[in-house]
N, C-alpha and C positions, 0 to 999 in steps of 0.2 A: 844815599841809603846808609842808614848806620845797623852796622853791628851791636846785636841782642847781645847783654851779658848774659854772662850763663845765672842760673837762677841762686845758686850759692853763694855766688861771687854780691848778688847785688843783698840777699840776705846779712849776710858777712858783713858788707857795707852801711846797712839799717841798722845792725844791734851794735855796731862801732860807735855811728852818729850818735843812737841812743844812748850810750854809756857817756861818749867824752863831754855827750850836751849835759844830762845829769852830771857829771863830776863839776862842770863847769859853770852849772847853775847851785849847785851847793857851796863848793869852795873855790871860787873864782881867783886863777893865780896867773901869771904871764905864761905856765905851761899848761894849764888848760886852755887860757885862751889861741896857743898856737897850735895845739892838736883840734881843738875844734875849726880852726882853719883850713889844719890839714884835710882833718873826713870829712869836710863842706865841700871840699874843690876835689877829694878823690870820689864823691857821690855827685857831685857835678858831670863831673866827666863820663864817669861812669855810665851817667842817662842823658848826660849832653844837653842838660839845664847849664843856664846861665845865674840863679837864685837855689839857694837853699828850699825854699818854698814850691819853685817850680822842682826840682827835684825829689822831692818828697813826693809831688805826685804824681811826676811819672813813674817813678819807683812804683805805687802801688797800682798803676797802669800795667806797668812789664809783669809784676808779679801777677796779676789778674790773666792777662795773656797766658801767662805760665801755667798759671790753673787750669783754664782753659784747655788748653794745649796737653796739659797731664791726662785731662778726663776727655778728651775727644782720643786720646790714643787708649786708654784705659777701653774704651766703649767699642772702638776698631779691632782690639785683641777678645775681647769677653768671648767665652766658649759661646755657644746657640746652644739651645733649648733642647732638649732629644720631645 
């Protein structure tokens, strides 16, 4: 059984990927090429993909869950009707 990251933690992790991929699809240098290394294998791990690809979407598998999970707790607390 693996451990859910917390939902921040994997956000955190998406808008990372997304910058250092942009930086490194603009101006492609040996240090973007190694930070984009880095948030490929720290978004790996993270969702316990083996692929950048497969990560990506279980990423928005867990965040889906999360929504989920926000609005099924959101509907458990809503006051009742008078």
């Amino acid at each position: 059984m693996m451990l859910l990251p917390a939902e921040k933690d994997l956000r955190a992790a998406l808008a990372r990927f997304a910058q250092v991929r942009i930086e490194h699809d603009v101006r492609p240098t040996g240090t973007t090429s190694l930070a984009l290394e880095d948030v490929t294998r720290a978004l790996c791990t993270l969702t316990g993909a083996t692929t950048v690809e497969d990560a990506l979407r279980e990423a928005d598998a867990l965040l889906d869950r999360c929504r989920t999970a926000r609005v099924g707790a959101a509907k458990r607390t809503a006051p009742l009707a008078a």
